[in-house]
C-alpha positions in Angstrom: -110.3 -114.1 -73.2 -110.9 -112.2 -76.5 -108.0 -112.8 -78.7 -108.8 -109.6 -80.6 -108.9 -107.4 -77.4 -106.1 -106.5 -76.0 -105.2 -105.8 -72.2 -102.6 -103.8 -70.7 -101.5 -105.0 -67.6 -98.3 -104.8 -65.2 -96.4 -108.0 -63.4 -98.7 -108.0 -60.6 -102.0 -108.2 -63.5 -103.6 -104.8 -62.2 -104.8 -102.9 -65.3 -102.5 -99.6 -65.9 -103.4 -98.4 -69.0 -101.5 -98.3 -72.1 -97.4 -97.7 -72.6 -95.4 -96.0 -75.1 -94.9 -99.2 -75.6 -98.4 -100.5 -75.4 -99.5 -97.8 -78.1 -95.7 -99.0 -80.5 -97.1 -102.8 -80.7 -100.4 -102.0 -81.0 -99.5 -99.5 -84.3 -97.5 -102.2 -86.0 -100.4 -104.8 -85.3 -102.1 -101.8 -88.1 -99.3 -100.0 -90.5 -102.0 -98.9 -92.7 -103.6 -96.5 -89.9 -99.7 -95.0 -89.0 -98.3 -91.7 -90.3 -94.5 -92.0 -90.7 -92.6 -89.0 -89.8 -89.8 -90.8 -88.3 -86.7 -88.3 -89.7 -84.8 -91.5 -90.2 -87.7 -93.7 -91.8 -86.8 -96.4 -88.9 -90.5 -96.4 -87.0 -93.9 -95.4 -87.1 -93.1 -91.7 -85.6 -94.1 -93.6 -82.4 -89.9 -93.9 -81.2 -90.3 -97.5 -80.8 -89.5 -100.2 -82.7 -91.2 -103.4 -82.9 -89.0 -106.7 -82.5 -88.8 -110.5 -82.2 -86.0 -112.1 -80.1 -85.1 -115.2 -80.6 -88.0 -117.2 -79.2 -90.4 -115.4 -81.1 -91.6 -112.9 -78.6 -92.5 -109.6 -79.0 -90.1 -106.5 -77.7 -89.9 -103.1 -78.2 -86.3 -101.0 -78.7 -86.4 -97.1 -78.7 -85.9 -95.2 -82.4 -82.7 -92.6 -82.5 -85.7 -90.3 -83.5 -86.9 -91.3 -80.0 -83.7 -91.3 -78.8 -83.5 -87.0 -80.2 -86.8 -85.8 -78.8 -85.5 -86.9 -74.9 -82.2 -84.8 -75.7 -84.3 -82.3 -77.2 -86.1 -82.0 -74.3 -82.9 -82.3 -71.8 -81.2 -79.6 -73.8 -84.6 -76.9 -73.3 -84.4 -77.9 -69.7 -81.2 -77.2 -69.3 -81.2 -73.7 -71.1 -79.2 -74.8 -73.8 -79.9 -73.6 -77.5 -81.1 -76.4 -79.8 -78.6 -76.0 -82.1 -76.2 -78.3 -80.1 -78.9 -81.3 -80.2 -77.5 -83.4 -83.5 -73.5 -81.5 -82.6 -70.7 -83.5 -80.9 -67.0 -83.0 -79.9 -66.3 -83.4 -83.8 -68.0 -80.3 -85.0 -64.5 -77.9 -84.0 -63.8 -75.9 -87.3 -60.3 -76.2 -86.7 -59.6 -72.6 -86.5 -59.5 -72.0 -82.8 -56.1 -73.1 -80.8 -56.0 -73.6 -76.7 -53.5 -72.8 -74.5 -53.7 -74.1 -70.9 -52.5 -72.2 -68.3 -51.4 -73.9 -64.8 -51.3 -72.2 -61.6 -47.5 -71.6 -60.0 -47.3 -73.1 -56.3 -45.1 -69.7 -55.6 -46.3 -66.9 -57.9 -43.3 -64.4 -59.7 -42.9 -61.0 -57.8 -44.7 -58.0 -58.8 -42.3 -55.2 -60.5 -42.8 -52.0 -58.8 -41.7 -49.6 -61.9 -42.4 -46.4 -60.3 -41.2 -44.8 -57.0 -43.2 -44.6 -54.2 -46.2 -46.8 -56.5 -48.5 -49.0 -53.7 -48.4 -52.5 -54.8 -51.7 -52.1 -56.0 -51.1 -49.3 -58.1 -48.4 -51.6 -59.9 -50.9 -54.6 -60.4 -53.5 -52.2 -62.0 -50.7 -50.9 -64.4 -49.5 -54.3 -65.4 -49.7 -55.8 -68.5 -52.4 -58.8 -68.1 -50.1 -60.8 -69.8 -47.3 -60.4 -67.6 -50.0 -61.3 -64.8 -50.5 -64.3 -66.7 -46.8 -65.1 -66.8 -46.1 -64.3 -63.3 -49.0 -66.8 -62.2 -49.4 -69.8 -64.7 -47.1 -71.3 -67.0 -48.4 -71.7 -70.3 -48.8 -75.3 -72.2 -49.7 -74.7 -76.0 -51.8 -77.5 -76.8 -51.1 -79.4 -80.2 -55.0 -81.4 -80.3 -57.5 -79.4 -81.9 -60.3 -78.1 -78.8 -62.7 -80.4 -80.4 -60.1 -83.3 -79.1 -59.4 -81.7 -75.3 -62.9 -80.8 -74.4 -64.1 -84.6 -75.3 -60.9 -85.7 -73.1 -61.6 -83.7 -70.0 -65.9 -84.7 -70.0 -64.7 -88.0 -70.4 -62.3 -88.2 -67.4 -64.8 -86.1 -65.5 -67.7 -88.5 -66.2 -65.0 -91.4 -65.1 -64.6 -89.6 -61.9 -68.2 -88.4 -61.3 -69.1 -92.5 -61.6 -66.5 -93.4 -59.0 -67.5 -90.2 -56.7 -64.5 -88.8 -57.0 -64.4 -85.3 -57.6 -64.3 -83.3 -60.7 -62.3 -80.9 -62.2 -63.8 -77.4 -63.2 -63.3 -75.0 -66.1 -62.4 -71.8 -66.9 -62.7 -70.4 -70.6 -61.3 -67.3 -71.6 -60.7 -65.0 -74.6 -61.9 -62.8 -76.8 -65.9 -62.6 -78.4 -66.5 -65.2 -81.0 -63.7 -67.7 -80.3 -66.3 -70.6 -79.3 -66.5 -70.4 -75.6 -69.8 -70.6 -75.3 -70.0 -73.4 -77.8 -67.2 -75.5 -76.4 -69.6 -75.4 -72.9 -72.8 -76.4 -74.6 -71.3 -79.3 -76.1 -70.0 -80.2 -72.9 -73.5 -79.9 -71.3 -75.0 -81.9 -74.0 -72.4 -84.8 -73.3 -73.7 -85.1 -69.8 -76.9 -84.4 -70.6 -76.5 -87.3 -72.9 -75.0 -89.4 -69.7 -78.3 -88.8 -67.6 -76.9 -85.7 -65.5 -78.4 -82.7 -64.5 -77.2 -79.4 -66.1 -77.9 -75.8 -66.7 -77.1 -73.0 -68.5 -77.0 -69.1 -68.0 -75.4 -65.7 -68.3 -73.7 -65.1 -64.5 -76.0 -61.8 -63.8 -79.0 -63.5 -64.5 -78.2 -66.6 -62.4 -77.3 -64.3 -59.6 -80.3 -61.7 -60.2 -82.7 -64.6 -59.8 -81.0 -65.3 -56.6 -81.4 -62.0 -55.1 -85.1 -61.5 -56.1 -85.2 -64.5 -54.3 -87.0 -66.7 -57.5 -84.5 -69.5 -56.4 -82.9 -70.3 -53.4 -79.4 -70.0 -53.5 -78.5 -73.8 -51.8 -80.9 -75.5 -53.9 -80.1 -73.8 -57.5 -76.3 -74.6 -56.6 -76.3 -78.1 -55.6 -79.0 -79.2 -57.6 -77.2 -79.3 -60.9 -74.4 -81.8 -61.6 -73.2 -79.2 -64.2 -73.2 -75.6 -63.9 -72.6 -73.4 -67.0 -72.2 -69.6 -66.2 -71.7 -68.1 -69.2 -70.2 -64.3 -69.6 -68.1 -64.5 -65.8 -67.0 -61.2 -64.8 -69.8 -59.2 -66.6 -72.2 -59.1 -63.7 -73.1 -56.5 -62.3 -71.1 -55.2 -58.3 -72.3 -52.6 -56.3 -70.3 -51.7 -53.3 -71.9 -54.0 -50.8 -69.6 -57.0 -52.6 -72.8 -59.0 -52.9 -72.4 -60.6 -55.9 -69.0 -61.9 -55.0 -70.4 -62.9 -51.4 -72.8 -65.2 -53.2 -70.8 -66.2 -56.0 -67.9 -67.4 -53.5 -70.4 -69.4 -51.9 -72.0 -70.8 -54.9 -68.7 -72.2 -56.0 -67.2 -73.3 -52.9 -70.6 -75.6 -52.1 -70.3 -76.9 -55.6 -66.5 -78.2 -54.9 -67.1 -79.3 -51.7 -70.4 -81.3 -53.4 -68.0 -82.8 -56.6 -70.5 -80.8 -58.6 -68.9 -79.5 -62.0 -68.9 -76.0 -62.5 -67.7 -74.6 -66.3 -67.7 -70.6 -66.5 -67.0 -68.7 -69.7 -65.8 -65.0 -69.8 -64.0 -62.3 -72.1 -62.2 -60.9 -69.3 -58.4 -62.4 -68.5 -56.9 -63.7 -64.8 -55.5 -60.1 -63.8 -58.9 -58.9 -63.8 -60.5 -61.4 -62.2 -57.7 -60.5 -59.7 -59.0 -56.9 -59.4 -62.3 -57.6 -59.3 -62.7 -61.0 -57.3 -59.8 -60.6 -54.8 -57.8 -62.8 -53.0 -60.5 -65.2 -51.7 -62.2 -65.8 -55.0 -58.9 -66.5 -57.5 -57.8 -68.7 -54.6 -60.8 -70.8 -56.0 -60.3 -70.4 -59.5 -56.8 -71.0 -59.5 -57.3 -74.0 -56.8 -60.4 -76.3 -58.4 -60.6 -74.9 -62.0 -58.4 -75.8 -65.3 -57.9 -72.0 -67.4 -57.8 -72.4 -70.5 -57.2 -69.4 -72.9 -59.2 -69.6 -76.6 -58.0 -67.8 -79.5 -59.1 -67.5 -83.3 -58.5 -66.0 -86.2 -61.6 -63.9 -86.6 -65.2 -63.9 -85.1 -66.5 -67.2 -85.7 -70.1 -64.9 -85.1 -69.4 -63.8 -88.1 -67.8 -66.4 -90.3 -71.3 -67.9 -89.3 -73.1 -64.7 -90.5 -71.1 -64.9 -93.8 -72.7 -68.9 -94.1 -76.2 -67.2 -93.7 -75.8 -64.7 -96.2 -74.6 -67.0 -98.7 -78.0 -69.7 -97.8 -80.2 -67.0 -98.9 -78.7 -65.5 -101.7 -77.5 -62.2 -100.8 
């Protein structure tokens, strides 16, 4: 055989054409013909890194640059913005506190204030948070969010491996607090643990669903993590379809041990009013509520960075 030619081959010696790894060798066999534009001057550019073990053969290990373009790649699958591909658990500011909020087994009676006021009447009336207080008691946390949300994808990943199933989440508040951001870096971790996950705004989700670009059963169990981002600001019409479908998206998903993590603005008494009984009943029975507050729009303690970077 010619020693200068080289031959690709698998384990049963039928010709396949050349690897990644094929193509990484065969670059360092000739540095003087690669363009490095390895971010962290490790390779080639290739991703791969040539190697020797310790009988002097020839392996290949993947470059973090490598390493970035699969996450990269996960993360625009998934829907999630880019901006979360170098950010982890450690990127919390500081400036936003949690407070968790656990379901009552027998919830506080309803004050009727008013004579002759239905019960409903009352609940509209009420404060949401004395609907808060009359359903959950509330657990300040002391770790920064940073510290839970890294604690509750690690257990969940723990339980996911052992098929056991997984607790879902519920973040509320007002704009800007990091809601949003606190999910995305959630999806990247799993990303990052080879799961499947996807992100989007709630009407969308369901609006693909009922122009029938999806199939309902197939978008909700396909996904080992679910982000629905801005819950409670799809659109209702009378015929209750949206909570028909969103019911049954989220009941198939806990039934499947398939995470689901929704993110809203609204508060529990008016998920109450809109949902009902039926749907709360599976928010307060398979998802962890945690409120979000911050001093400020972090929107716009962002925008304030900007302005500074260029000058203005």
């Amino acid at each position: 055989m010619n020693e200068n030619k080289i031959n690709f081959l698998d384990v049963i010696g039928k010709n396949t054409g050349k690897t990644k790894e094929d193509e990484a060798i065969e670059k360092a066999q000739h540095p003087e013909e690669n363009i490095t534009n390895c971010p962290y001057n490790v390779c080639d550019g290739s991703g791969m890194i040539r190697l020797k073990n310790e009988n002097g053969a020839t392996c290949v290990d993947f470059c973090q640059c490598y390493e970035d373009t699969v996450l990269r790649q996960k993360l625009v699958n998934a829907n999630i913005s880019l901006d979360f591909l170098n950010e982890d658990f450690s990127f919390d500011d500081g400036k936003t506190r949690v407070s968790i909020l656990k379901p009552k087994l027998v919830e506080d009676e309803l004050k009727i204030k008013k004579k002759n006021q239905t019960k409903q009447e009352a609940l509209i009336e009420e404060d949401p948070n004395l609907f808060i207080k009359r359903h959950f008691s509330i657990k300040e946390e002391t770790r920064t969010p940073g510290e839970i949300f890294k604690s509750y994808s690690e257990k969940n990943s723990e339980l996911m491996t052992k098929n056991k199933k997984p607790a879902n989440l519920l973040l509320f508040g007002d704009s800007g607090n990091g809601k949003t951001s606190f999910a995305c870096l959630i999806g990247s971790f799993f990303l990052q643990k080879n799961k499947k996950v996807y992100f989007s705004n709630t009407e969308k989700f369901l609006n693909s669903i009922y122009d029938k670009k999806v199939d309902v059963k197939e978008i909700s169990t396909k996904y080992d993590v679910l982000i629905l981002d801005e819950f409670f600001a799809e659109y209702h019409t009378d015929s209750k379809w949206a909570k028909t479908k969103l019911k049954e998206i989220l009941k198939m998903r806990d039934e499947l041990k398939l995470i689901t993590i929704c993110t809203s603005n609204g508060n529990p008494k008016e998920f109450s009013l809109l949902y009902g009984q039926a749907i709360m009943s599976l928010l307060k029975g398979t998802f962890f509520h945690f409120y979000l507050e911050r001093d400020g729009d972090g929107r716009i303690e962002k925008m304030q960075n900007t302005f500074e970077e260029f000058g203005f």
